[in-house]
C-alpha positions as CSV (number, residue, x, y, z in Angstrom):
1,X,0.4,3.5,-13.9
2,X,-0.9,6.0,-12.2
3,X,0.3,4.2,-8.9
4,X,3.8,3.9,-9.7
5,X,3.5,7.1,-10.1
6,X,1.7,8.4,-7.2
7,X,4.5,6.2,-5.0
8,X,7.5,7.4,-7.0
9,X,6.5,10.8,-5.9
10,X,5.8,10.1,-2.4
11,X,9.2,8.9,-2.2
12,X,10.7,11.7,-3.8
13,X,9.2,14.3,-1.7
14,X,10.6,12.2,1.6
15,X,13.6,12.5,0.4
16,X,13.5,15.6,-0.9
17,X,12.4,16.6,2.8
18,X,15.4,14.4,4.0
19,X,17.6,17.0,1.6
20,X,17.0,19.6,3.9
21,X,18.5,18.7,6.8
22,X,21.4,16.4,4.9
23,X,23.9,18.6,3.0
24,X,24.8,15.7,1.1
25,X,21.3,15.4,-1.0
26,X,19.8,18.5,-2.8
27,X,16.3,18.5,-1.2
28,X,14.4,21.3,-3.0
29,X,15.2,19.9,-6.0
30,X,14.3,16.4,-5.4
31,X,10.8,17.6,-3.9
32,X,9.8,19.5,-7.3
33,X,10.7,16.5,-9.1
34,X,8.5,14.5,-6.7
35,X,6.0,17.4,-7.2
36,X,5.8,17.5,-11.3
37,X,5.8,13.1,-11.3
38,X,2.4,13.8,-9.2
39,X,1.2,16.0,-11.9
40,X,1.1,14.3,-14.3
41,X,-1.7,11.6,-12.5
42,X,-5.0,12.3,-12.7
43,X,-5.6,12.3,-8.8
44,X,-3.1,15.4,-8.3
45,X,-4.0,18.2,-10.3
46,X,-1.6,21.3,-10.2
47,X,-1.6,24.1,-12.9
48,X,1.1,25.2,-15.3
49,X,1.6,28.4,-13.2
50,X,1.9,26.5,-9.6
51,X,4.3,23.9,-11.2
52,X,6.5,27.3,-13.2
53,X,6.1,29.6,-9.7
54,X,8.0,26.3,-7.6
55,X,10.2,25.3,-10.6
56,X,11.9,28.7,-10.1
57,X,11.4,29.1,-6.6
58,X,13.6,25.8,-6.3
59,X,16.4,26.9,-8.7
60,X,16.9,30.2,-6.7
């Protein structure tokens, strides 16, 4: 599980990183849901405070 999670993120973050330079996708977004998917595996490990500090980073 921890796979399809890993690769859901990976993909999320590329195209979140796509969203930058296409005005069409909302990148930031995108990334910090690619971001938060990786957190919850146990090969990423990001505290509450880094994942709250992005989060509202992102929606500013």
């Amino acid at each position: 599980m921890d796979v399809v999670l890993i690769i859901i993120a990976g993909l999320l973050l590329i195209v979140g990183v796509l969203g930058s330079f296409l005005p069409v996708l909302p990148g930031p977004p995108i990334s910090w849901i690619g971001l938060l998917l990786a957190g919850f595996t146990k090969y990423v490990t990001f505290s509450t405070t880094f994942l709250v500090v992005t989060a509202g980073i992102t929606f500013l």
